[in-house]
N, C-alpha and C positions, 0 to 999 in steps of 0.2 A: 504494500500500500504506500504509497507516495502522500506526499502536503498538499492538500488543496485536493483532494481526493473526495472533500463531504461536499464538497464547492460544486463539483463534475453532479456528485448523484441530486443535484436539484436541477445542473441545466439543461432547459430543453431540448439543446441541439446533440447533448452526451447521456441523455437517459430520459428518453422516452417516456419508459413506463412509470413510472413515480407520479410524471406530469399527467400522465391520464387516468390513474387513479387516482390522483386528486381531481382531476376535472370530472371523472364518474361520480363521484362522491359528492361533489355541489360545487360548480367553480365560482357560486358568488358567496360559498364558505366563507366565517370568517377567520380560520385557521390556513386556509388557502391563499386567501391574501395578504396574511401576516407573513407566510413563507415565499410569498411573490416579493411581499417589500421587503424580507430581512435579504435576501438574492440578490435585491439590484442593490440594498446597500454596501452588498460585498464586493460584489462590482465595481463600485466606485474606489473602495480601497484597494488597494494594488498591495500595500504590506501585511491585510488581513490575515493571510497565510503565514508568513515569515513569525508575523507576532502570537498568532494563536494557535496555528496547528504543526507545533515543535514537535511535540511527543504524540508517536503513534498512539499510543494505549491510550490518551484523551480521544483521538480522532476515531478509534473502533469504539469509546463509551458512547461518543454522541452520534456516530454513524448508528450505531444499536438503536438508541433511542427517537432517533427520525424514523426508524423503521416502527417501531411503535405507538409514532405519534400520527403516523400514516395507517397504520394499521387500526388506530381508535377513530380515525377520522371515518374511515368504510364504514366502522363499526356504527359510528353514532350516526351516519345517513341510511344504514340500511335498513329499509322499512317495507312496508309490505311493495310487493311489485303488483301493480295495476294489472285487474284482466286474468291476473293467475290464481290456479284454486285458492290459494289461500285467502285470495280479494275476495272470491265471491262465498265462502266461507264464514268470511267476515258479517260479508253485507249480508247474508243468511242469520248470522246471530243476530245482528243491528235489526232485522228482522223483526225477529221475535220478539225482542227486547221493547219492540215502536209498537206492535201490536198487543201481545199480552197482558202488559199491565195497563194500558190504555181500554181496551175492550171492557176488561172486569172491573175499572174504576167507575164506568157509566154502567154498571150491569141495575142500577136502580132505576134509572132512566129508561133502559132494553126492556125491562120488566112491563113496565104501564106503556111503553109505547106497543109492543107486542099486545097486554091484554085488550088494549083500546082497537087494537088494526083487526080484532077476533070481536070484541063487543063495543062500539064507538059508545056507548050506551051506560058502561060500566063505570067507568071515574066521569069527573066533569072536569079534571084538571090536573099535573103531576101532583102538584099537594093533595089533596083532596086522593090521588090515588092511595100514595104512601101513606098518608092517614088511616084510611080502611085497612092498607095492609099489616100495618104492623097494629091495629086494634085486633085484627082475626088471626092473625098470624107469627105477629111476634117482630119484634127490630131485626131478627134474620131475615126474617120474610120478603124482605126488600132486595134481598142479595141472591133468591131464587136464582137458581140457574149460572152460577157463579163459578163454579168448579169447569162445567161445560165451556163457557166460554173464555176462563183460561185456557186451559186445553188446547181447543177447538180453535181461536184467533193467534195461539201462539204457533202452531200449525200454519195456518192461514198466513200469518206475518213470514213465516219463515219463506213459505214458498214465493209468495208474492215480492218482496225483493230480493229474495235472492237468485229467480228465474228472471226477474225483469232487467236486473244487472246482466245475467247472462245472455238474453236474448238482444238486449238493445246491442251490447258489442257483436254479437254474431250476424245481427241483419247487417250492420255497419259496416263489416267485412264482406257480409256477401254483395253488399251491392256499390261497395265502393264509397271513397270519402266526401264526392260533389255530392253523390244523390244523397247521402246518408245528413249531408249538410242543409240541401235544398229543400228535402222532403222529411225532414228532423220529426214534424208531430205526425208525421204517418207510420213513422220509425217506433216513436215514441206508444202509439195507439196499438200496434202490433206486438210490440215487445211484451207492454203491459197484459194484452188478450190473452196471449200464451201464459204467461206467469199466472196469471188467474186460472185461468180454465185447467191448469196443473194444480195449485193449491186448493180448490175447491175441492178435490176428490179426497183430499186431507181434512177440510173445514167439515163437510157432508155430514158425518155421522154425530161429529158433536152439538152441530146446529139444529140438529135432529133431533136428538137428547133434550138441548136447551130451549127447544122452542116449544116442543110437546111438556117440558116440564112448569115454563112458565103460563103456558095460555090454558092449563087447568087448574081449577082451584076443587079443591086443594092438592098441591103439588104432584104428577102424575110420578114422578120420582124422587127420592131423596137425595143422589146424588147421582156423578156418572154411573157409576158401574153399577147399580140399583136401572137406572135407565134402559141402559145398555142390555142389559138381563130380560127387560120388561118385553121390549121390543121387538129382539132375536125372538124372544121364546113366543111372542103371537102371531109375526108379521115375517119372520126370519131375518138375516142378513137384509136382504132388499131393504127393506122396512128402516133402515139407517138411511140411505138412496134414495127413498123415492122423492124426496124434496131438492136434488141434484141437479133438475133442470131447471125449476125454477132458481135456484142457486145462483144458479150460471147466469140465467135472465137478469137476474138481480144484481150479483157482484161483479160481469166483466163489462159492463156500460162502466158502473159504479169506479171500476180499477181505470179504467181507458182513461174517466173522465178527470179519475185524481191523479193520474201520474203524469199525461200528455199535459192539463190543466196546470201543472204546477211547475211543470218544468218551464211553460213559455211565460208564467207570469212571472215563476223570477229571472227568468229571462230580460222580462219587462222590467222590473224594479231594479235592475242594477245598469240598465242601458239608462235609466231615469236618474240615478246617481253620480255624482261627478269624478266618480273614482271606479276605475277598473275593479273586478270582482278579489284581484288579488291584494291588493292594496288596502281589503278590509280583513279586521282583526276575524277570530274563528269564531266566537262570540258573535259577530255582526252577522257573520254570514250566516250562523243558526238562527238568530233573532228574524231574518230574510226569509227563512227556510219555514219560521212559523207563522209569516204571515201570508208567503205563496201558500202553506198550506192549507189555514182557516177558509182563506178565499175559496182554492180549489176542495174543498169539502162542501161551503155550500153548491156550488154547482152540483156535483157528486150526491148533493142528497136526493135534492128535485131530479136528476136524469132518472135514478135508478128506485126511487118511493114505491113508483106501482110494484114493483114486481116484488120489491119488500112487503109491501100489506100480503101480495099472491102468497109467496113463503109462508107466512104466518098462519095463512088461511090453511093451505094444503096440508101442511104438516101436521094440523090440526084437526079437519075435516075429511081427509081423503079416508075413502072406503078401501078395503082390503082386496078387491076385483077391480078396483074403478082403474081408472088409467089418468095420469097427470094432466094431459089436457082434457081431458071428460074432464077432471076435476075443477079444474081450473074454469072452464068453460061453465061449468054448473053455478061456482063460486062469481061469477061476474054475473050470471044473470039474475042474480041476488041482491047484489052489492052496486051493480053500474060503476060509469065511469067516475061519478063523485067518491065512491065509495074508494078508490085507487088512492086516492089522497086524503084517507083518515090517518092524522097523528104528523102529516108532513111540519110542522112548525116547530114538535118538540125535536124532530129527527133533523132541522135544520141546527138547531144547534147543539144536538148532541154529536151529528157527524163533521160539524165546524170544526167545533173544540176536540173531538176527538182525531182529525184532518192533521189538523193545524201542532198538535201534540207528537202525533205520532212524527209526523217531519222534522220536528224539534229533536225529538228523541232518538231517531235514526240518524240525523245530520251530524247530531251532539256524538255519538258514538262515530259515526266515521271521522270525527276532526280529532274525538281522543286517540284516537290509533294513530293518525297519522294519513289518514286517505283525504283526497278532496271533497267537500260539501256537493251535493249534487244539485244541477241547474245552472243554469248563469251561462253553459257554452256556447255561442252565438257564434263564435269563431270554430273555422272549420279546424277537424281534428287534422 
């Protein structure tokens, strides 16, 4: 080893690789640019050598320790890589974590808006519901159905973003980065339809559970697995399923309308602000992320309400021979078209707030890992 030898393994034009592990690693690091400025200050001195790197065995301590400090450098950039299992893994968990606890915090509100969309007749109002209920029923009684639709939306969440992440990048790829740019909420609409209509055959049995438990009184179930029991053993397997299509009817408008919906409003909200998306704190950008959400939820509740009363109804009223559109068709000529929009007011703001939460709480966890907030990409990938 020669003097001026730790001098060579920084410069670009005698060691390559160093330079490009740190440029992989972030080149607007700021341990990157402390080692760009300490380089050209060496430069400038011409006796730096003579005066400091007299004795080898300093010059193998600190050549060691550049390797170290480049080695912690990778270290503390490397984070999840975008698009790889692990990303979508993630946003799988971020999933469940946006949906589950979100779902079963409104499950008092799930409650009276289900019994009301089976008897408009039965409360005059959420209060007035909860009051009855927990007179005849007890302060649990408001929380009916509550296991089920932990369960069941944690499910539901899981699949739901974490096919959506995987499907938006794969249409993306297949059809190329102009179209995938040009035609982004057709992207978005598609991506979302799949992810839905895959998570629903997860949601299915437990909204089955939960929806035949809360629209009888008193309670058709005690819990899942009391449910679940009840159902197999009159109706079979099926008998979880046969409220699948309405499901579907229900939840991929409902998905289309929340995830295309939210993507282009913050879309909007940050083309309206005078700083680029990146240039805001991760706090800000989740703060963005709850209010594309709230918005895009009310849309999402009005697109998709009829087919939610239908749900409630079917799972409730279908005969054991009958078939989903008999039922269905029996059930509207009942009810009419007014009858489609019983309970829409309280479910505008229960699927707002629950919208607008769940996007918080999904964002919030992709910014704690380490992933970017989703929305805002206006620019082509």
């Amino acid at each position: 080893m020669v003097n001026g030898s730790i001098l060579d393994y920084f410069n670009p034009a005698k060691n390559s690789t160093v330079v490009s592990q740190f440029a992989e690693a972030d080149k607007e690091s700021k341990y990157y640019q402390d080692y760009k400025a300490n380089y050209n200050q060496r430069l400038a001195n011409p006796s730096f050598s003579s005066q400091f790197f007299v004795n080898s065995k300093i010059e193998d301590a600190i050549e060691n320790e550049a390797h170290k400090i480049n080695q912690g450098i990778k270290d503390e950039f490397k984070g999840i890589e975008l698009y790889s299992a692990e990303y979508y893994y993630t946003c799988t968990l971020g999933g469940i974590l946006a949906c589950g606890p979100t779902h079963s915090a409104v499950t008092p509100l799930d409650l009276v808006k289900c019994r009301r969309q089976v008897d408009a007749s039965l409360y005059t109002s959420n209060l007035q519901g909860w009051k009855t209920i927990i007179k005849t029923e007890g302060f649990g009684g408001i929380f009916t159905g509550l296991g089920a639709t932990a369960i069941g939306y944690s499910f539901q969440g899981a699949g739901k973003y974490g096919f959506y992440e995987f499907f938006k990048e794969q249409y993306a790829k297949a059809v190329g980065p102009d179209l995938a740019h040009n035609y982004r909420t057709t992207l978005y609409l598609a991506a979302s339809a799949t992810a839905e209509f895959l998570a629903d055959i997860a949601l299915c049995p437990l909204e089955a559970i939960k929806v035949k438990t809360q629209t009888t009184i008193p309670p058709y179930a005690t819990g899942v697995v009391d449910g679940w029991k009840k159902i197999t053993a009159t109706e079979g397997i099926g008998g979880l399923y046969k409220g699948l299509v309405p499901l579907w009817f229900r939840q991929i408008p409902y998905t289309m309308c929340k995830f295309a919906s939210f993507e282009r409003i913050v879309e909007s909200i940050y083309k309206s602000l005078p700083k680029p998306k990146h240039e805001y704190s991760k706090v800000q950008q989740t703060g963005v992320s709850f209010v594309g959400g709230y918005i895009a939820g009310i849309f999402c509740a009005a697109v998709s309400h009829p087919a939610d009363v239908m749900v409630s109804k079917v799972n409730n009223e279908k005969k054991p021979t009958e078939s989903t559109g008999a039922c269905a068709k029996r059930i509207y000529s009942k009810i009419g078209f007014a009858g489609l929009w019983n309970g829409l007011p309280v479910r505008i703001v229960m699927i707002g707030t629950l919208t607008g939460l769940q996007w918080l709480i999904y964002d919030s966890f992709k910014a704690y890992v380490g992933l970017p907030t989703t929305g805002g990409g206006e620019e082509k990938k």
